[in-house]
Backbone as XML, in Angstrom:
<?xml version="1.0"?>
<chain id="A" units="angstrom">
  <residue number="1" name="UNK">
    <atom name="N" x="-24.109" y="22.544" z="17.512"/>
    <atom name="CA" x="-24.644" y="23.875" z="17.653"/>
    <atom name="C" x="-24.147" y="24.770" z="16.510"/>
  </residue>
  <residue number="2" name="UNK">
    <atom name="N" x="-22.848" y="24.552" z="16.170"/>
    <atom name="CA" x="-21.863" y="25.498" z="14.875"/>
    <atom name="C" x="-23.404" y="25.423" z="13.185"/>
  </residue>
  <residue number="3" name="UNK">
    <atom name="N" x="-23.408" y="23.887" z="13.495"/>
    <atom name="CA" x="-24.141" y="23.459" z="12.302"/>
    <atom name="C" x="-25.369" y="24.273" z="12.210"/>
  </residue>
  <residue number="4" name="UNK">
    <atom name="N" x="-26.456" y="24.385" z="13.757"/>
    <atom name="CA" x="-27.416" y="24.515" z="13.845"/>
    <atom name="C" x="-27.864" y="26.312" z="13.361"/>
  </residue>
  <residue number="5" name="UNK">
    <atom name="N" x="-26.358" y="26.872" z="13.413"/>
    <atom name="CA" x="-26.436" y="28.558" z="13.923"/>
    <atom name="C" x="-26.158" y="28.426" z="12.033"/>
  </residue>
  <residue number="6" name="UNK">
    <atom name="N" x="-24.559" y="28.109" z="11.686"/>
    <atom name="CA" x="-24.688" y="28.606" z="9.925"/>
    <atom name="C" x="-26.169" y="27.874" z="9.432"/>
  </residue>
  <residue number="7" name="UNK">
    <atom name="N" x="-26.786" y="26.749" z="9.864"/>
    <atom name="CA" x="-27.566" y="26.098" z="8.758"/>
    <atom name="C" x="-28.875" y="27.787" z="8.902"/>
  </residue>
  <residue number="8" name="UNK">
    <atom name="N" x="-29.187" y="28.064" z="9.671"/>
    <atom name="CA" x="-29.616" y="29.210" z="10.170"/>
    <atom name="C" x="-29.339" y="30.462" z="9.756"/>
  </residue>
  <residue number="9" name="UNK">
    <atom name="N" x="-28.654" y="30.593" z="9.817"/>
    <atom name="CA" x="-27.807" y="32.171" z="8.530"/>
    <atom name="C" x="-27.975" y="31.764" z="7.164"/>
  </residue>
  <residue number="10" name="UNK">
    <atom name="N" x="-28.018" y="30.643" z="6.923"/>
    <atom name="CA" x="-28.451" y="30.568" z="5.411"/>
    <atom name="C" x="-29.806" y="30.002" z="5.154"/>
  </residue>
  <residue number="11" name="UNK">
    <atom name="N" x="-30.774" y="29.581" z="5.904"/>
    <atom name="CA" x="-31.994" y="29.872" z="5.588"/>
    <atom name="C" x="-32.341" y="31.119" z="5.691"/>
  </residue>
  <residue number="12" name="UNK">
    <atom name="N" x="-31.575" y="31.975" z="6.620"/>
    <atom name="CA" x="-32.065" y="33.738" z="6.282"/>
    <atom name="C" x="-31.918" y="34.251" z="5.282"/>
  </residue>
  <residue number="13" name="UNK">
    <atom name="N" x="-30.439" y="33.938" z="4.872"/>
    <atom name="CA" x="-29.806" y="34.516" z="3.391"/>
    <atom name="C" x="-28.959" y="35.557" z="4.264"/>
  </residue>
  <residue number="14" name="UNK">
    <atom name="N" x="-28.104" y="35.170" z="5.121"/>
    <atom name="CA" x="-27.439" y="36.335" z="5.808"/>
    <atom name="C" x="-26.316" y="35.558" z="6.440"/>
  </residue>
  <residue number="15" name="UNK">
    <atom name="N" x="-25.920" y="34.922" z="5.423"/>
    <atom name="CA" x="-24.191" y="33.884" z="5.872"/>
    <atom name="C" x="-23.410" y="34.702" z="4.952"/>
  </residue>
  <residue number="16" name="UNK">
    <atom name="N" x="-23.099" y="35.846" z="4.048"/>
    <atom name="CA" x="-22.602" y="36.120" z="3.238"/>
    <atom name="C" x="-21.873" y="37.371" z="4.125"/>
  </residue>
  <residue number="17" name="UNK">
    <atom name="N" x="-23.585" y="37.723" z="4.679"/>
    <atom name="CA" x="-23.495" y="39.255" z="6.012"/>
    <atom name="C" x="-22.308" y="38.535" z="6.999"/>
  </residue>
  <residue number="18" name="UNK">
    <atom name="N" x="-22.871" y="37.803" z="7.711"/>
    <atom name="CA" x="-21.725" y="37.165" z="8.803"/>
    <atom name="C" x="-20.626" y="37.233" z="8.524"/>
  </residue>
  <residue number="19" name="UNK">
    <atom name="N" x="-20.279" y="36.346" z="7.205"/>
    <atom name="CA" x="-18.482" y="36.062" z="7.194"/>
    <atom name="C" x="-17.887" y="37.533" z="6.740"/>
  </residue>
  <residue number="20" name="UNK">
    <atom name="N" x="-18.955" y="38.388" z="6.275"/>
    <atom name="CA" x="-18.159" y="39.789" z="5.711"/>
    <atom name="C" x="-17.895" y="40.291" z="7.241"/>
  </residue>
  <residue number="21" name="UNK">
    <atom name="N" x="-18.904" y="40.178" z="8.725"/>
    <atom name="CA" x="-18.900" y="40.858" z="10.018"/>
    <atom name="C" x="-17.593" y="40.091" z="10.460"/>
  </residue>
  <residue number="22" name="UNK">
    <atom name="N" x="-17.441" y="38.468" z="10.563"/>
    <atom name="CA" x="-16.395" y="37.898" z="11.263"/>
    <atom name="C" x="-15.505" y="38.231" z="10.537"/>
  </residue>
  <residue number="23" name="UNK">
    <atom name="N" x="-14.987" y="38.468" z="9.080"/>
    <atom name="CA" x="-13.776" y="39.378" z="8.860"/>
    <atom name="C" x="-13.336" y="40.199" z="9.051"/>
  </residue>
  <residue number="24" name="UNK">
    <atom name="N" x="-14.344" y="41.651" z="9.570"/>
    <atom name="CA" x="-14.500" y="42.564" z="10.018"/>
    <atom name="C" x="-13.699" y="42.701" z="11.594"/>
  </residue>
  <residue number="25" name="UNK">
    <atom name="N" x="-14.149" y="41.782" z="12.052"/>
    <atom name="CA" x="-14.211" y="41.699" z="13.498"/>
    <atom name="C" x="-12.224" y="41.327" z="13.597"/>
  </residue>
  <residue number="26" name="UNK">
    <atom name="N" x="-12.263" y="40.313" z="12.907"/>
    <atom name="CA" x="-10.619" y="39.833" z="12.685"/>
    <atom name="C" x="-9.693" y="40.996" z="12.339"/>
  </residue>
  <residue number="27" name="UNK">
    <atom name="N" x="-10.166" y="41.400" z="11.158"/>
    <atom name="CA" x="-9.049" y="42.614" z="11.173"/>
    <atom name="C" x="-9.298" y="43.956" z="12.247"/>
  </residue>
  <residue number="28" name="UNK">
    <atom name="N" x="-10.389" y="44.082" z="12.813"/>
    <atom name="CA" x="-10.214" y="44.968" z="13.947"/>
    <atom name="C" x="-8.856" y="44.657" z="15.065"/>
  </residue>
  <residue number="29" name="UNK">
    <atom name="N" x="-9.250" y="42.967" z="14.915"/>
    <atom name="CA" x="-8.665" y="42.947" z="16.398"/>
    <atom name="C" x="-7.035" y="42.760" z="16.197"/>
  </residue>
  <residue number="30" name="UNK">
    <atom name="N" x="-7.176" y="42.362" z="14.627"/>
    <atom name="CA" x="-5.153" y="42.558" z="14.338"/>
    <atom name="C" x="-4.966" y="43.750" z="14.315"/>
  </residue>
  <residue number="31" name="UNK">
    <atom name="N" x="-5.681" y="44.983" z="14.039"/>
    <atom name="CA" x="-5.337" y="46.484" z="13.966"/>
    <atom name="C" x="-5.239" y="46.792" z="15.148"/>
  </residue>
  <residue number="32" name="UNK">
    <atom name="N" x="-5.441" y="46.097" z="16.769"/>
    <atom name="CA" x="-5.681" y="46.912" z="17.714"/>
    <atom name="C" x="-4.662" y="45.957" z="18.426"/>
  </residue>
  <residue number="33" name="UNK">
    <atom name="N" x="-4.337" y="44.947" z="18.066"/>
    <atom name="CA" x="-3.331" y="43.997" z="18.751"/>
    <atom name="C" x="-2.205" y="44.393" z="19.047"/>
  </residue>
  <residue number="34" name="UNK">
    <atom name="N" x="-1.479" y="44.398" z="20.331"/>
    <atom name="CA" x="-0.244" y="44.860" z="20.840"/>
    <atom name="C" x="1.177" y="43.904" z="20.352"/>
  </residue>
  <residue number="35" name="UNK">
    <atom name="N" x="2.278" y="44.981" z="19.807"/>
    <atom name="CA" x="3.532" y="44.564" z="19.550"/>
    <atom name="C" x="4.012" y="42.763" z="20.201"/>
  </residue>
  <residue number="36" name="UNK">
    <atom name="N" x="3.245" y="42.651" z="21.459"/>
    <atom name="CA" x="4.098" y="41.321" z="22.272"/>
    <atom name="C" x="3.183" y="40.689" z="21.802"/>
  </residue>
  <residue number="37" name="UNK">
    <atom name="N" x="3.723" y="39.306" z="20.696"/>
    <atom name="CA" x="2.871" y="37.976" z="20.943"/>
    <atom name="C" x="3.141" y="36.696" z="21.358"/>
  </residue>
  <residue number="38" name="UNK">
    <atom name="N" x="2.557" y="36.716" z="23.120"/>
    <atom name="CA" x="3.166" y="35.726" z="23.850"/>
    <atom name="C" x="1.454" y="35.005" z="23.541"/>
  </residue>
  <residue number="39" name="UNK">
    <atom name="N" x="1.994" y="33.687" z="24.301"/>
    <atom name="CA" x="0.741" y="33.052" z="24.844"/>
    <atom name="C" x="-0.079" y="33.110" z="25.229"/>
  </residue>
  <residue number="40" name="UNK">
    <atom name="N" x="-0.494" y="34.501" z="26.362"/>
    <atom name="CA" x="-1.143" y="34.731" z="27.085"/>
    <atom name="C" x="-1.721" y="36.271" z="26.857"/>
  </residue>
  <residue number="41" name="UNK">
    <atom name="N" x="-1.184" y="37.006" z="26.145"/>
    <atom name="CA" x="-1.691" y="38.394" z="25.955"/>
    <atom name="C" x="-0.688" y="38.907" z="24.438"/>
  </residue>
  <residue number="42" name="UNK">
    <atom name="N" x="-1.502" y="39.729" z="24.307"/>
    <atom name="CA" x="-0.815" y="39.992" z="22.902"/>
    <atom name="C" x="-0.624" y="42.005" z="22.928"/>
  </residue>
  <residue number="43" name="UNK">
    <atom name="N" x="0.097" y="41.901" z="24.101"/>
    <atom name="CA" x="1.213" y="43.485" z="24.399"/>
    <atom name="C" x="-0.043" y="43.953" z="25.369"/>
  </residue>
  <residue number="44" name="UNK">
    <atom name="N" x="-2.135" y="44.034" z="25.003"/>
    <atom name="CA" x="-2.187" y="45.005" z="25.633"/>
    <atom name="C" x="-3.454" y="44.665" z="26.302"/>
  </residue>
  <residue number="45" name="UNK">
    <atom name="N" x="-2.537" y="43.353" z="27.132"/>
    <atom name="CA" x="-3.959" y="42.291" z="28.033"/>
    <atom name="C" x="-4.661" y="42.192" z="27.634"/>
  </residue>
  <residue number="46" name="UNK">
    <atom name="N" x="-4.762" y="41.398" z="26.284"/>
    <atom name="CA" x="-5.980" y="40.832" z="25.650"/>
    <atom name="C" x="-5.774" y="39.350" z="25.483"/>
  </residue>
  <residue number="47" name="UNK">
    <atom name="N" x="-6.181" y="38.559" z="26.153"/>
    <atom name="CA" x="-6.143" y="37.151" z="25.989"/>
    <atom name="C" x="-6.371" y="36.777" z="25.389"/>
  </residue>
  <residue number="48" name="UNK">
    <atom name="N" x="-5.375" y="35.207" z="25.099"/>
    <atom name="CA" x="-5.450" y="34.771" z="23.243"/>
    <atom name="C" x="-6.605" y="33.814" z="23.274"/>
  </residue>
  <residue number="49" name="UNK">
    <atom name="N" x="-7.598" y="33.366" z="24.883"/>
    <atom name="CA" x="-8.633" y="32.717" z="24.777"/>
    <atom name="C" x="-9.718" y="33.766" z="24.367"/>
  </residue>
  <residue number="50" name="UNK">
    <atom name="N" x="-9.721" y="35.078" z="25.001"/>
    <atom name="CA" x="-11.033" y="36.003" z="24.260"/>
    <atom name="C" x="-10.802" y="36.157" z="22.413"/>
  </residue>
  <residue number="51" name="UNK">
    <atom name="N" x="-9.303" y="36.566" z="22.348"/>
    <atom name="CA" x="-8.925" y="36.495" z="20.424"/>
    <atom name="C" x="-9.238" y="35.391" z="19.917"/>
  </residue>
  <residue number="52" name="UNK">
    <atom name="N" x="-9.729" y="34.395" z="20.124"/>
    <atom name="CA" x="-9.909" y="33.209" z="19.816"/>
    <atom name="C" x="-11.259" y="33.236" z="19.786"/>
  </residue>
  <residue number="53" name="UNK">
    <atom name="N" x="-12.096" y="33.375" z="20.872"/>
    <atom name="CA" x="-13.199" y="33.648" z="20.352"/>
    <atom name="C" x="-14.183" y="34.420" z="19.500"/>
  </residue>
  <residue number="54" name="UNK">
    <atom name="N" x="-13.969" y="35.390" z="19.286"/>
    <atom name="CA" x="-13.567" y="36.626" z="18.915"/>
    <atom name="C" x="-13.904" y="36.235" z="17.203"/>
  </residue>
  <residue number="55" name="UNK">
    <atom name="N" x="-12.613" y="36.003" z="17.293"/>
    <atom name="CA" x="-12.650" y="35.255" z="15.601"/>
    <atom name="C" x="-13.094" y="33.915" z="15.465"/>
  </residue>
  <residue number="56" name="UNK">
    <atom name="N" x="-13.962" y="34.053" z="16.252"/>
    <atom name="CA" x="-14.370" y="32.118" z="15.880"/>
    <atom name="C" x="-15.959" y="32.296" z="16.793"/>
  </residue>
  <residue number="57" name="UNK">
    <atom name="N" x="-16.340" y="33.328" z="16.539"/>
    <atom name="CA" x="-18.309" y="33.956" z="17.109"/>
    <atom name="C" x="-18.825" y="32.557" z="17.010"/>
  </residue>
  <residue number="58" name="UNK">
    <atom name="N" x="-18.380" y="31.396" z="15.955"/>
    <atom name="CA" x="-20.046" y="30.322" z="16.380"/>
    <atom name="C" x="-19.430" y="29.616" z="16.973"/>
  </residue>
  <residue number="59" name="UNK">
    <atom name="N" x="-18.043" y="29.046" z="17.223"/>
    <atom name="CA" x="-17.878" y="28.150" z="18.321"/>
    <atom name="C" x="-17.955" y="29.117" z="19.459"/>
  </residue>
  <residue number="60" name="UNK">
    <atom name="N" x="-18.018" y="29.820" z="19.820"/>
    <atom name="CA" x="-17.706" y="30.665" z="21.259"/>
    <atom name="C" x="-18.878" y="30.022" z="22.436"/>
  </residue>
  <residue number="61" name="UNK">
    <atom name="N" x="-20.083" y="30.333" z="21.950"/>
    <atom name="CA" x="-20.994" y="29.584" z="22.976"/>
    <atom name="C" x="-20.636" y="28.321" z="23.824"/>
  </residue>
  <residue number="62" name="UNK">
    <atom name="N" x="-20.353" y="27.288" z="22.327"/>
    <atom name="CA" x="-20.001" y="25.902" z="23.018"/>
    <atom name="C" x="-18.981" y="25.924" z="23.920"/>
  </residue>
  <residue number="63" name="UNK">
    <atom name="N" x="-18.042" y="26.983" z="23.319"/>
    <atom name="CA" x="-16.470" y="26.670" z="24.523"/>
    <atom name="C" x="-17.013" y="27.525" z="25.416"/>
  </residue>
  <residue number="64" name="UNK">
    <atom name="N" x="-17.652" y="28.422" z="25.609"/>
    <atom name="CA" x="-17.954" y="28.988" z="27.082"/>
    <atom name="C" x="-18.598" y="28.473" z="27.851"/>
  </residue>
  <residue number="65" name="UNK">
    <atom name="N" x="-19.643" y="27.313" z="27.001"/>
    <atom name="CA" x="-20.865" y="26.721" z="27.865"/>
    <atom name="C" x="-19.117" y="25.618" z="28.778"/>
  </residue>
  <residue number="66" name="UNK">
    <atom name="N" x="-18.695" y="25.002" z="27.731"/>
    <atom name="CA" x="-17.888" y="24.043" z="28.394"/>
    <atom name="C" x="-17.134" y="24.664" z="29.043"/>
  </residue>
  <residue number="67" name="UNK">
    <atom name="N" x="-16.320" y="25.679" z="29.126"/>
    <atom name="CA" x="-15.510" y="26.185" z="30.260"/>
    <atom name="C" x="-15.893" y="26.578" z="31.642"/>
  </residue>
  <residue number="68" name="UNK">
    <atom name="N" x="-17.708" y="26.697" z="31.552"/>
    <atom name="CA" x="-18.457" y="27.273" z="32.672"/>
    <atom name="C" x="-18.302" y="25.594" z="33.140"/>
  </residue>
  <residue number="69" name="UNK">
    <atom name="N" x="-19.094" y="24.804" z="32.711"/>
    <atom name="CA" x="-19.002" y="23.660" z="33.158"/>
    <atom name="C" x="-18.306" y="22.884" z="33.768"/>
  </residue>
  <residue number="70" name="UNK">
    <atom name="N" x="-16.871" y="23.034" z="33.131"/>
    <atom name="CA" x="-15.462" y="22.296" z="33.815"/>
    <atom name="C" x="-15.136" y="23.123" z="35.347"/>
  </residue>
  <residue number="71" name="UNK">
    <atom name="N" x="-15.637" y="24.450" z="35.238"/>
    <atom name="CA" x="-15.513" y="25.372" z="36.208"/>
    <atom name="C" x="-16.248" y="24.968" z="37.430"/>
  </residue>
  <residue number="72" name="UNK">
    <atom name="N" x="-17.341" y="24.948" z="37.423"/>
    <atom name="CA" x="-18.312" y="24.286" z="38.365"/>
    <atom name="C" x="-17.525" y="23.119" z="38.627"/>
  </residue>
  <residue number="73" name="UNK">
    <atom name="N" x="-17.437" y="22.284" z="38.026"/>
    <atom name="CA" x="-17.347" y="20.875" z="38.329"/>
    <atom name="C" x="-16.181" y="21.155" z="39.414"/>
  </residue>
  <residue number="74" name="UNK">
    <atom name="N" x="-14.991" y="21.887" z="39.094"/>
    <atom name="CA" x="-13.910" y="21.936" z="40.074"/>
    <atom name="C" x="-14.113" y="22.190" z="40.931"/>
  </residue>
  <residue number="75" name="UNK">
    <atom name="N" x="-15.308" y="23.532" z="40.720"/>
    <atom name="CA" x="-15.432" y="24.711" z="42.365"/>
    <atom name="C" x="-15.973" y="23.145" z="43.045"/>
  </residue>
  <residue number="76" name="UNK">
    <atom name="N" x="-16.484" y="22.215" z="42.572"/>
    <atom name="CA" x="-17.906" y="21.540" z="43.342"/>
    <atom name="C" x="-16.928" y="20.270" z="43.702"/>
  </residue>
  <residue number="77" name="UNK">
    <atom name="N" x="-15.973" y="19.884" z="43.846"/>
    <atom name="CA" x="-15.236" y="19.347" z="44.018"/>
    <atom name="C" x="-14.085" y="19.726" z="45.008"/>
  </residue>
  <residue number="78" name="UNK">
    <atom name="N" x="-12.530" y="18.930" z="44.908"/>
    <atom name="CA" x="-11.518" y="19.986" z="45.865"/>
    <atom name="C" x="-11.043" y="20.881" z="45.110"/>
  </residue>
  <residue number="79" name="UNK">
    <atom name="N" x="-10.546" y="21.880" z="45.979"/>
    <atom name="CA" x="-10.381" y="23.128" z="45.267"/>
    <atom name="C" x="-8.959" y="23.043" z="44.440"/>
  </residue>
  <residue number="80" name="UNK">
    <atom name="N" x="-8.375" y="21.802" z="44.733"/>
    <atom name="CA" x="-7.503" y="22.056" z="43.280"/>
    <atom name="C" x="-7.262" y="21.590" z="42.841"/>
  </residue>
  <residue number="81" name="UNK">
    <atom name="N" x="-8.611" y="21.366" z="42.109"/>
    <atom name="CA" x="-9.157" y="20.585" z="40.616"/>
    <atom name="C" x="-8.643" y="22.073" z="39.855"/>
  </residue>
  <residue number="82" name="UNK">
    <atom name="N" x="-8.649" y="23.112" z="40.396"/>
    <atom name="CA" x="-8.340" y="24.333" z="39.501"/>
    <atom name="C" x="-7.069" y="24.306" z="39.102"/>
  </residue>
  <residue number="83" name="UNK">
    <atom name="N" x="-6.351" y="24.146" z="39.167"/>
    <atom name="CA" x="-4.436" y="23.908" z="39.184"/>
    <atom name="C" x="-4.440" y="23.489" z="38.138"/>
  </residue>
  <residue number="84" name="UNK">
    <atom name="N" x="-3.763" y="24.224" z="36.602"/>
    <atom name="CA" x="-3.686" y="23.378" z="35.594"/>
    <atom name="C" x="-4.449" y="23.489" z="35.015"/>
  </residue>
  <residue number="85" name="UNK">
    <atom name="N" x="-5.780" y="23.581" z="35.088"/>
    <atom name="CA" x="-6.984" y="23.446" z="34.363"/>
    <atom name="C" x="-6.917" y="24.210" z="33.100"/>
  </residue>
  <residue number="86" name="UNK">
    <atom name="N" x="-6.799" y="25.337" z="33.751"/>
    <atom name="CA" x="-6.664" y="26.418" z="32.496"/>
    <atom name="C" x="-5.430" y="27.185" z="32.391"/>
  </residue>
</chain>
């Protein structure tokens, strides 16, 4: 899908636009990022799975499609298939 979206920005002629927006987007989110950088939040409850996506816009779909997925699969299963998971 990563392939399908840049091969796509550059038949537009607008992969140059993107990586100038996803830099954009990166240094927003280090300018707004809180003093604590733990694992799990970075000072001001922002999770390092949303910062991750965040700065990484063309994988984001795939890992959300797959995180919805693994999600289901647990709910649809016993309930603690959730334990650990994430």
């Amino acid at each position: 899908m990563v392939r399908e979206i840049t091969d796509g920005l550059k038949d537009r002629g607008i992969d140059q636009r993107f990586a100038a927006f996803q830099a954009y987007a990166g240094e927003q989110l280090d300018s707004t990022a809180g003093k604590e950088q733990t694992s799990e939040v970075t000072g001001n409850c922002r999770l390092s799975w949303y910062d991750h996506l965040m700065r990484n816009p063309l994988k984001a779909p795939v890992e959300a499609e797959q995180f919805t997925r693994e999600l289901h699969q647990a709910l649809r299963g016993d309930a603690m298939g959730l334990i650990g998971r994430w």
